[in-house]
Each structure stands twice: as structure tokens, then as C-alpha cells.
C-alpha positions as CSV (number, residue, x, y, z in Angstrom):
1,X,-13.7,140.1,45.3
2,X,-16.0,142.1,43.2
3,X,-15.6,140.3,39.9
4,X,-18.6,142.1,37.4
5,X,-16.8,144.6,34.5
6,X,-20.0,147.0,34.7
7,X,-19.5,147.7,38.7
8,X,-15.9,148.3,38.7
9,X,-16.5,150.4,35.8
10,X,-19.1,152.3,37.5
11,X,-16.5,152.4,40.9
12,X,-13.7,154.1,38.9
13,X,-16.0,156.3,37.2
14,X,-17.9,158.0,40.5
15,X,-14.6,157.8,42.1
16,X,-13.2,159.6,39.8
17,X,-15.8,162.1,39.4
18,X,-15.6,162.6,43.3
19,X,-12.2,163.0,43.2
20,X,-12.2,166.0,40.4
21,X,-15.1,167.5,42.0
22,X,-13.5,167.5,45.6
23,X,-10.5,169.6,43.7
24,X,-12.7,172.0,42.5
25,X,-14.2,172.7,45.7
26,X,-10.3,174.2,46.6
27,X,-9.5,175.1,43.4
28,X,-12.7,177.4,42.2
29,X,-12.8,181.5,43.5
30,X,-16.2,181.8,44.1
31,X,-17.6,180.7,47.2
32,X,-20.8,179.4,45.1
33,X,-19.5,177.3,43.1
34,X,-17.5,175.6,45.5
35,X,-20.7,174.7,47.6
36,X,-22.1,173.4,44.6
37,X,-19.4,171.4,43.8
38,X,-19.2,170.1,47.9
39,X,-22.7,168.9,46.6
40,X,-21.4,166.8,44.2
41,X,-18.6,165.6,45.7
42,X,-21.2,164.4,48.4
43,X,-23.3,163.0,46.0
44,X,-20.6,160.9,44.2
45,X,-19.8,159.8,48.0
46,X,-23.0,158.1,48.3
47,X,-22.4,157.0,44.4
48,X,-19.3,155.0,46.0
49,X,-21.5,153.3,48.8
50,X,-24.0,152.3,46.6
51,X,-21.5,150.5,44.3
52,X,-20.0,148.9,47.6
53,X,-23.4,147.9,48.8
54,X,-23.5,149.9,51.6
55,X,-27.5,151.2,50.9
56,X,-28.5,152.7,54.1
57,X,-25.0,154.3,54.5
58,X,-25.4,155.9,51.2
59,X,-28.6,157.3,52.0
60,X,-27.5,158.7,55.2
61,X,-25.0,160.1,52.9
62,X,-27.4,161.6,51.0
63,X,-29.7,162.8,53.7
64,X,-27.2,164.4,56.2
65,X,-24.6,165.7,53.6
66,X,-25.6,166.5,50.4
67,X,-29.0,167.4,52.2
68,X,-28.8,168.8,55.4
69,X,-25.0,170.3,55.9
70,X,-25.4,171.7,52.0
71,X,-28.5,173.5,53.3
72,X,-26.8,174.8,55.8
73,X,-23.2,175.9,53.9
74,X,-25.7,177.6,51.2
75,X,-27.5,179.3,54.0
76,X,-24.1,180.5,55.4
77,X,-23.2,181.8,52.1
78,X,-26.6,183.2,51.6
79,X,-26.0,185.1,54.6
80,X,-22.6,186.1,54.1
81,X,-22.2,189.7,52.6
82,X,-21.7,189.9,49.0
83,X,-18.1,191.5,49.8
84,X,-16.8,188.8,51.8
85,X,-17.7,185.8,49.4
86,X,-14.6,186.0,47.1
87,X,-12.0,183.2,48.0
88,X,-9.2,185.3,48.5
89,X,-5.3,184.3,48.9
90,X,-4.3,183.9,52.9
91,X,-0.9,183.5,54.5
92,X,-2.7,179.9,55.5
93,X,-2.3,178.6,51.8
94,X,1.6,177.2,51.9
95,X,1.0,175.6,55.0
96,X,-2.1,174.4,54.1
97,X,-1.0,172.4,51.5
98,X,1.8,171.1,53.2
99,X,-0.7,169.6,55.7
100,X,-2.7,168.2,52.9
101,X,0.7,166.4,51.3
102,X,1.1,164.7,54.7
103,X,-2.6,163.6,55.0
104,X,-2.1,162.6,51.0
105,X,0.8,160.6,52.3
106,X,-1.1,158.8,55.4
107,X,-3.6,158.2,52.8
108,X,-1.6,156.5,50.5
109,X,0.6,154.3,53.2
110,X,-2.4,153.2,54.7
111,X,-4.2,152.2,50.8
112,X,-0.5,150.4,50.4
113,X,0.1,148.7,53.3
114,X,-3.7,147.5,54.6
115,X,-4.5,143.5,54.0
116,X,-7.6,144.5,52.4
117,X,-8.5,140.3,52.0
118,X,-9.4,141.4,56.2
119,X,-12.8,142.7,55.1
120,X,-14.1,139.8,53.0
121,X,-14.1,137.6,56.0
122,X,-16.0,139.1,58.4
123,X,-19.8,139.6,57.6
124,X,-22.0,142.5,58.5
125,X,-25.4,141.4,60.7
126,X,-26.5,144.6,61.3
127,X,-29.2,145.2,58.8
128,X,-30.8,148.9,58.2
129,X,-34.3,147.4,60.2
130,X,-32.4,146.4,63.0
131,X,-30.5,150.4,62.9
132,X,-34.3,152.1,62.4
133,X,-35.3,150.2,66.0
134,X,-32.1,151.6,67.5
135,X,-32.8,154.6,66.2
136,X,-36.4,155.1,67.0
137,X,-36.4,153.3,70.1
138,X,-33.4,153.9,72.5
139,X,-31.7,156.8,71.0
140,X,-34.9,158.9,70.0
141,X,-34.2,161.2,72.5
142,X,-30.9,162.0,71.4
143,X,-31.9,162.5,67.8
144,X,-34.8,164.7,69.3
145,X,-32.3,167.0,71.3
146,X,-30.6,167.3,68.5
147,X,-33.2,168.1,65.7
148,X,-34.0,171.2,69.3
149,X,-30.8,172.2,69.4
150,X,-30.3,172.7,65.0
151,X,-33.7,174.5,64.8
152,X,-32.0,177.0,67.7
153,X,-28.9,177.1,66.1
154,X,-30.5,178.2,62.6
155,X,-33.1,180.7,64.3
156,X,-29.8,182.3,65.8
157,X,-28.0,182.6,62.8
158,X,-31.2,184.6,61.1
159,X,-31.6,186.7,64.5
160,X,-28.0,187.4,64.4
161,X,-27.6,188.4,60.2
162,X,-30.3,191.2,60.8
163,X,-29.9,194.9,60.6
164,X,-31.3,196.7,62.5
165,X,-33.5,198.3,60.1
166,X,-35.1,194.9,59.1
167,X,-36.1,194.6,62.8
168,X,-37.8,197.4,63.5
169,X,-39.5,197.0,60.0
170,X,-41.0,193.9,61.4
171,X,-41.9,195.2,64.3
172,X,-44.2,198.1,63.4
């Protein structure tokens, strides 16, 4: 049981920071400003697993999401047209939040009715050195063919945003 004032302090804070910021990312109108708060919503994720003492998972936190998939949802918005960026009402929106009550009320059943005492028992032997050699040794080809198929993906995505014009511009 995490006993110190200062951490459990620091726990409710990010958390509750998260929390707001999550919100705004569904509650704001421009598609801008919800990215940027997806950022920090990210970034007080990895907050929370450095408070829990989860290092390496908090860096991979802030590596792949704030980093990488925010690089990617800017560049999406980047290369949205300007017209199409507002967050305008759908028919989705009643039903949407009645799906997101129901996952609020899984969420809140499982908090409730978990023996959270479970995960002080068992101890964690898997270090970060002993994930860099898994990484880097039998699954390097994996994260390789991976790393391909992103670059591809992204070099599509510019091919496929261009006008016409701009192409032949760059080809004469």
C-alpha cells in the first residue's frame, strides 16, 4: 500500500488532470485543440505510470503516444481541408453517449468489485533490460516490418493529399 502524502497527492493530481483533459478532447469544437489536448491527456497517462512505478511503461507511453500517434493525428489534421476540420453535430452523438454511460458503468463495477490486495502479492521479474533483449533480439524483425510498413503508410497519405497541380509542379 502506497503510504507517502506527497505521491498520492501527486496521483490524484495527474489523474485528475488526465481526466479533465480527456473531456476536453470531446467536449472542444475545433479539431486543433482537441489533438492538443489528446497530447496531454497522453502525457498525464505516462504521469500516472510514473507515480505507479511503472518507468519503462511510461516511456513507452511517452514515445508511442504522445510522440508518435500525436504526430500522426496532427499530420491527419494538417492534411485535412480547412472546411472539414470543424467538429460538427452528427446523428452518432445520442448514441454515442449512451455507449460511453455503459463503458462508464463497466468501469466503475469493475473499480468496485476487483480485490485490488491481488496485485501486491505477486512481483514483477521482468525488468526493462531483460524487454530491450527481447526486443532487439527475437522480435527485431517484427519491429523492423513495422517501422517499413509506417514509413509506407505516411508516404501514401502525402501521395494521396496532392492536387494535381502540386504534382506536376514538381515534376517540371
Amino acid at each position: 500500500m502506497i503510504t507517502d502524502t506527497g505521491i498520492v497527492i501527486a496521483f490524484y493530481v495527474i489523474g485528475a488532470s488526465t481526466v479533465v483533459s480527456a473531456l476536453m478532447v470531446a467536449a472542444v469544437r475545433n479539431l486543433i485543440h482537441a489533438v492538443l489536448f489528446l497530447v496531454i491527456t497522453f502525457t498525464g497517462v505516462a504521469g500516472i505510470y510514473i507515480v505507479l512505478s511503472a518507468d519503462f511503461v511510461a516511456m513507452a507511453q511517452v514515445l508511442i503516444y504522445a510522440g508518435a500517434i500525436s504526430v500522426l493525428l496532427v499530420f491527419a489534421v494538417m492534411l485535412t481541408p480547412t472546411g472539414d476540420r470543424r467538429n460538427a453535430e452528427t446523428s452518432f452523438q445520442a448514441p454515442a453517449l449512451v455507449l460511453a454511460g455503459l463503458l462508464l458503468a463497466v468501469v466503475v463495477f469493475v473499480i468496485y468489485d476487483t480485490d485490488w490486495r491481488i496485485a501486491s502479492r505477486g512481483q514483477f521479474t521482468t525488468t526493462a533490460s531483460s524487454l530491450g533483449r527481447a526486443f532487439f533480439s527475437p522480435y527485431v524483425v517484427p519491429f523492423e516490418v513495422a517501422s517499413v510498413l509506417l514509413v509506407a503508410a505516411m508516404v501514401g497519405a502525402i501521395i494521396l493529399t496532392q492536387d494535381e497541380d502540386e504534382e506536376a509542379g514538381h515534376a517540371a
